[in-house]
C-alpha positions in Angstrom: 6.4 -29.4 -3.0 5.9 -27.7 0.3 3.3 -27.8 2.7 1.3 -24.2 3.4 -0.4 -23.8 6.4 -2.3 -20.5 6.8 -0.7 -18.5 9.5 2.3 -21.0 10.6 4.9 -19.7 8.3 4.3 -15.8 8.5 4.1 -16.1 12.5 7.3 -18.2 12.8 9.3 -15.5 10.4 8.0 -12.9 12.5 8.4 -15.0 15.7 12.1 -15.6 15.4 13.2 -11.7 14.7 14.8 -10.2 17.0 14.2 -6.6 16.1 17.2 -4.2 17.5 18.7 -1.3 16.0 18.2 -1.5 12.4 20.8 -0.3 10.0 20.4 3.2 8.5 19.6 4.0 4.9 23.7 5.0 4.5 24.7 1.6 6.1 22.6 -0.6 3.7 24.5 -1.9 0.6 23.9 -1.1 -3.0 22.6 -3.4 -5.7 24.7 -2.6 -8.7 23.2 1.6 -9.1 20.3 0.9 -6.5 21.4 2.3 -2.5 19.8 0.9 -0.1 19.1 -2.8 -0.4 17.7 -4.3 2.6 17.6 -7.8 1.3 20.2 -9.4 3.6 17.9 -7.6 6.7 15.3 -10.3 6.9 17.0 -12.9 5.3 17.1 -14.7 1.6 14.2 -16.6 1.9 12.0 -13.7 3.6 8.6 -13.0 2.0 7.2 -10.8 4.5 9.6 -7.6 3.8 9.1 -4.9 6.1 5.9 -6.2 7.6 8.3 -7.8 9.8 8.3 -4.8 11.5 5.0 -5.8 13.1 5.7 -7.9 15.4 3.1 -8.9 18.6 4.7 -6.4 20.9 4.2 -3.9 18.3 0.9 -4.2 17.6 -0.2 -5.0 21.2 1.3 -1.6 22.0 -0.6 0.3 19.1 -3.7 -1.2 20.3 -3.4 -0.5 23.5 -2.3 3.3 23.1 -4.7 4.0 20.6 -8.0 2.7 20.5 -9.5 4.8 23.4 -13.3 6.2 21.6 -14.4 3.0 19.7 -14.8 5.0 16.9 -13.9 3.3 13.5 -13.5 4.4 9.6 -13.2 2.5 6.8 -10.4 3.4 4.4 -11.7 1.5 1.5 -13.1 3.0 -1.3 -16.0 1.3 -2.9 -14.8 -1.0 -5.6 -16.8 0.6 -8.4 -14.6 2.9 -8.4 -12.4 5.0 -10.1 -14.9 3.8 -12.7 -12.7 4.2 -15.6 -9.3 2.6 -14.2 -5.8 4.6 -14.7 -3.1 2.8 -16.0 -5.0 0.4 -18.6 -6.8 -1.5 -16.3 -9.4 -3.7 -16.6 -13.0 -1.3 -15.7 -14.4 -3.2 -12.5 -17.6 -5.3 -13.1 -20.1 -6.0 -10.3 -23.2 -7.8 -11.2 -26.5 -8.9 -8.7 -28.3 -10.8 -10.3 -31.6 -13.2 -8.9 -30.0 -17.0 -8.6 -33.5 -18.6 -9.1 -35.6 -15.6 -10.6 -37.1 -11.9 -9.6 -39.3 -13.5 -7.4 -37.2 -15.7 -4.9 -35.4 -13.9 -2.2 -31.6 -15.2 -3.5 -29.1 -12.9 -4.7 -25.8 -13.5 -5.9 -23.1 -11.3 -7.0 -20.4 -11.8 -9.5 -17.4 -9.4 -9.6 -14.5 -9.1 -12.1 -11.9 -6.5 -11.0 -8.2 -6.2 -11.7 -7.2 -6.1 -7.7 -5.3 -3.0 -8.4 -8.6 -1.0 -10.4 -9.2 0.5 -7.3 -8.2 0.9 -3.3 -5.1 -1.4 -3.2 -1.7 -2.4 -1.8 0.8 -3.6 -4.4 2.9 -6.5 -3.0 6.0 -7.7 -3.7 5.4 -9.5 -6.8 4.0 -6.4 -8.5 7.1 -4.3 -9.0 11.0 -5.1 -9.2 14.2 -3.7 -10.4 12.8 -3.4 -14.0 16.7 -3.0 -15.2 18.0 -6.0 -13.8 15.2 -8.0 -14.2 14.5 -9.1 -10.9 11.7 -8.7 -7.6 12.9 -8.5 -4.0 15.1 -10.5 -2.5 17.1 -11.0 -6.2 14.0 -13.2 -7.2 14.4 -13.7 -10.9 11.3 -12.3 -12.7 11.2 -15.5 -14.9 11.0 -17.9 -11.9 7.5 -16.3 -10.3 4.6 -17.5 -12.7 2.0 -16.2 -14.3 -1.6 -17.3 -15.9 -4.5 -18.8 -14.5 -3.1 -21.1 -11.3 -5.4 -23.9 -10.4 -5.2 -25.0 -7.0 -6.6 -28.4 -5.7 -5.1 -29.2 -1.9 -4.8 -26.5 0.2 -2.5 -28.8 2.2 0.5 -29.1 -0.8 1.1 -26.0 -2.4 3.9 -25.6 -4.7 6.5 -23.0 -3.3 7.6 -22.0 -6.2 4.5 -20.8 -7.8 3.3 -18.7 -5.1 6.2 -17.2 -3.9 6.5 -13.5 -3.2 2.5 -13.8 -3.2 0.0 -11.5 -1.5 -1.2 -14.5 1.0 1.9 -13.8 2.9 0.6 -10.2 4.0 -2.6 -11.6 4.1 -1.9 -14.4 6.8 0.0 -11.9 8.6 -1.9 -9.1 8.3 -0.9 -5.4 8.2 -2.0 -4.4 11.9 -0.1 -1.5 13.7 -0.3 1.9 14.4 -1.1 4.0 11.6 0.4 7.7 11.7 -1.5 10.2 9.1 -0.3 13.3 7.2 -2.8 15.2 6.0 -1.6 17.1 2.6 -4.1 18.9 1.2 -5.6 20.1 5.0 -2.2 21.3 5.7 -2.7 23.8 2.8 -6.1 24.7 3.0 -6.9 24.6 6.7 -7.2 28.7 6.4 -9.2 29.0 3.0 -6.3 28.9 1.1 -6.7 26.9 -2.8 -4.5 23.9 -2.5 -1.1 24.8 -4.4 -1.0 22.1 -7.1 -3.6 20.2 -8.7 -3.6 16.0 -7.4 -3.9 15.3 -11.5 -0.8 16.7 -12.6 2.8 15.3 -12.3 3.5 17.5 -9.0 6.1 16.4 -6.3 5.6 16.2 -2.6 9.1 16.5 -0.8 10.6 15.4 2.3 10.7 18.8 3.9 7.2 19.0 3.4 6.4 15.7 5.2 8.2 16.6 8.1 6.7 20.0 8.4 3.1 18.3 8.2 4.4 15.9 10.7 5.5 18.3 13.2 2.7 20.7 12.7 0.3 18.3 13.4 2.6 16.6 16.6 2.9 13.5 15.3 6.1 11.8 16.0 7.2 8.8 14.1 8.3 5.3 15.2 9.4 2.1 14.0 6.8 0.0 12.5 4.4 3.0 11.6 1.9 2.7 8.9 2.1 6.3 7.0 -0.3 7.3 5.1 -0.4 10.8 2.8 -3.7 12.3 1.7 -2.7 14.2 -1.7 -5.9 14.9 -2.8 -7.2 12.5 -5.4 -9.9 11.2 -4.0 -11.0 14.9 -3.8 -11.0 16.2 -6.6 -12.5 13.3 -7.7 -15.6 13.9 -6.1 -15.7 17.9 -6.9 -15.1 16.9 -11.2 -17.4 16.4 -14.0 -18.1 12.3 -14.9 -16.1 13.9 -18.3 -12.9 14.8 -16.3 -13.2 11.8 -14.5 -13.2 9.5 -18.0 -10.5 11.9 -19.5 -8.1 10.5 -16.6 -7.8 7.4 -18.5 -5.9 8.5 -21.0 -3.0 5.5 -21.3 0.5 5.9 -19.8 1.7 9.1 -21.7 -0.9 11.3 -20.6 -1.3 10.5 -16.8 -0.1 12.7 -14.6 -0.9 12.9 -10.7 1.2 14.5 -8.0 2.7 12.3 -5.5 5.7 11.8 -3.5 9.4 13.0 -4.8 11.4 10.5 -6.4 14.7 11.5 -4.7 17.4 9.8 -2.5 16.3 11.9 0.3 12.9 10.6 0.0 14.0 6.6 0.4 16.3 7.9 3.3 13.1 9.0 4.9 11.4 6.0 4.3 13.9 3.7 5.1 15.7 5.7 8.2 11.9 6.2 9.7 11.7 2.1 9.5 7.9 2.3 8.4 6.1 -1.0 8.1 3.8 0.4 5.0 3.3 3.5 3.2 -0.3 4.3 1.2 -2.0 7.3 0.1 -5.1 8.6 -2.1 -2.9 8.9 -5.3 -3.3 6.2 -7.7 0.4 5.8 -7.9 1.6 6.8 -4.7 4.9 8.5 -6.0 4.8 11.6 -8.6 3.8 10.2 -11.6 5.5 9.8 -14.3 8.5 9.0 -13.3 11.9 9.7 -15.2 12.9 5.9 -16.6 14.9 4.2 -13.9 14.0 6.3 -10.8 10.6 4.8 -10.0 10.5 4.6 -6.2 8.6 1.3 -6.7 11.5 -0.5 -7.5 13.1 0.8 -4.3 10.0 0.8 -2.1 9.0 -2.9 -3.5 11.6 -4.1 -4.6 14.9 -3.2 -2.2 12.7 -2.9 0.9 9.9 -5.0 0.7 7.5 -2.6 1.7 4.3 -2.4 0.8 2.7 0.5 -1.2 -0.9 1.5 -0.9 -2.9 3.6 -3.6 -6.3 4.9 -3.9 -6.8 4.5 -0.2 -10.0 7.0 0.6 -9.0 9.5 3.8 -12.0 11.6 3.3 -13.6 10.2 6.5 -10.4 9.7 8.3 -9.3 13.4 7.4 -12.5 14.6 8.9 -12.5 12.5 11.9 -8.5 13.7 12.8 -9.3 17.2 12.8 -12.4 16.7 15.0 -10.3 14.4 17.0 -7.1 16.3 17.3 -5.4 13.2 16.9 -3.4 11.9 13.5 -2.4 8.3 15.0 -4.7 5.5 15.4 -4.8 1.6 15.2 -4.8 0.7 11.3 -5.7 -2.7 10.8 -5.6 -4.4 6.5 -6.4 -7.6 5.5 -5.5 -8.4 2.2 -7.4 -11.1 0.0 -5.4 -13.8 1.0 -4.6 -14.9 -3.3 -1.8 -17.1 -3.1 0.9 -16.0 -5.5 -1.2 -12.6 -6.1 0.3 -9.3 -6.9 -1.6 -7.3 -5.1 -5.4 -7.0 -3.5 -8.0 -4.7 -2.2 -6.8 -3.4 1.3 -9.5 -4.2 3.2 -8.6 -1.6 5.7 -9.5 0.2 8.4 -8.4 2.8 11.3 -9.4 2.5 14.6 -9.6 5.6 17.6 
């Protein structure tokens, strides 16, 4: 048994970093096919991955440089929907009901959602190396548990069970600055159609990112939260409730653009040091992938970094262009589930 205090742990890990020049992409080892682990970065018992990254400098320094209106937007979209799920999920139920009748002023709400239904982060314990059959950190899929986990004592909690868990982002927090690339505005600032259509299998590439990223003057540093507006959430809105049922069609007819799965694209990622990555595309990377080249099991599972989906940037789009500006304080705070695979974000960017 170990004892689990809230915020100790997380603060000490990130506490007792000391965060100089990290190694490049090329300099990390490989585990067995996989470049680029970063597991011997943090250290073997690390459960933070590259949330490490924000450390209270860091996030002093975002807040300081950033928030200068007092101008906020949410990032979350409602939990309702999509209202048919992608990916077999479970379809999100969220009943009001009257706890002592109509007529009493008491309500009460009951929700039953599969925490990745909707606006999520997928944590560490959601996706490993599926060939060798093990999560970050070489953590043996068979040792994590699964089921229902009933907990008594919030004082003695077993390690074992909870480990790689969503409470450890959640006692942390994800808090930094958060650096936007805007996709689809890129494309159709000047009336132009956007070029591919968010629903089908279409990849976004490095060179792409970079040109956004210059375009709009944004220039990256270490410990950024990225995130990509593809244009889900979009065409969401603009499609029949038909179209939007169609899209859960099972895992061999789901198709939605995304980023590329290349080695160029986890150099990026890695060589750019990002704390998180997220974006309005329910799976983030160009779905489907070829078998074996999932970014998740590098993004997740060699980096420990987390991966957001369904994230809505309507508002945020909006408010960058009127602003000028595509960097902001991003703050998240995950539902702190120990042992949880992933949660609702709970995030939010702040000018």
């Amino acid at each position: 048994m170990c004892r689990y205090f809230s915020n100790h742990a997380a603060t000490v890990m990130t506490s007792r970093l000391k965060l100089g020049a990290l190694p490049t992409f090329d300099e990390l080892p490989s585990f067995h096919d996989f470049k680029g682990c970063a597991w011997d970065v943090w250290g073997k018992d690390d459960e933070l991955g590259t949330i490490n990254l924000l450390t209270p400098e860091v996030v002093a320094q975002a807040a300081q440089e950033e928030i200068r209106l007092g101008r906020t937007v949410s990032l979350n979209w409602p939990i309702h929907f999509p209202s048919r799920p992608v990916f077999e999920r479970k379809i999100p139920s969220i009943t009001t009901f009257a706890k002592y009748g109509p007529t009493i002023p008491i309500r009460d709400d009951v929700i039953h959602i599969n925490t990745q239904s909707g606006s999520q982060w997928d944590g560490l314990k959601h996706y490993g190396l599926t060939e060798h059959n093990v999560f970050y950190n070489n953590t043996p899929a068979e040792t994590l548990s699964e089921g229902e986990m009933e907990l008594h004592d919030p004082s003695e909690i077993d390690c074992s069970k909870v480990k790689l868990g969503i409470h450890n982002w959640a006692n942390h927090g994800i808090c930094g600055r958060g650096v936007f690339l805007d996709v689809v505005r890129y494309y159709t600032a000047n009336g132009d159609a956007l070029p591919y259509d968010p629903w089908t299998s279409h990849p976004i590439t490095v060179a792409e990112l970079e040109d956004i990223a210059k375009k709009q003057g944004v220039e990256f540093r270490q410990g950024d939260i990225l995130l990509l507006r593809v244009g889900f959430i979009q065409k969401y809105y603009a499609s029949t409730n038909e179209a939007k049922a169609n899209l859960r069609g099972g895992s061999e007819k789901e198709t939605f653009a995304g980023i590329e799965q290349s080695e160029d694209m986890k150099r990026f990622l890695w060589n750019n040091h990002f704390a998180a990555i997220a974006s309005d595309q329910p799976s983030m990377e160009c779905w489907p992938a070829p078998m074996g080249t999932q970014l998740h099991q590098t993004i997740l599972g060699l980096y420990g970094m987390p991966i957001g989906e369904l994230f809505d940037l309507e508002a945020l789009s909006a408010l960058c262009q009127e602003t000028g500006r595509y960097t902001f304080f991003f703050t998240s705070w995950p539902l702190n589930i120990l042992g949880g695979a992933a949660s609702p974000p709970n995030a939010a960017a702040y000018f």
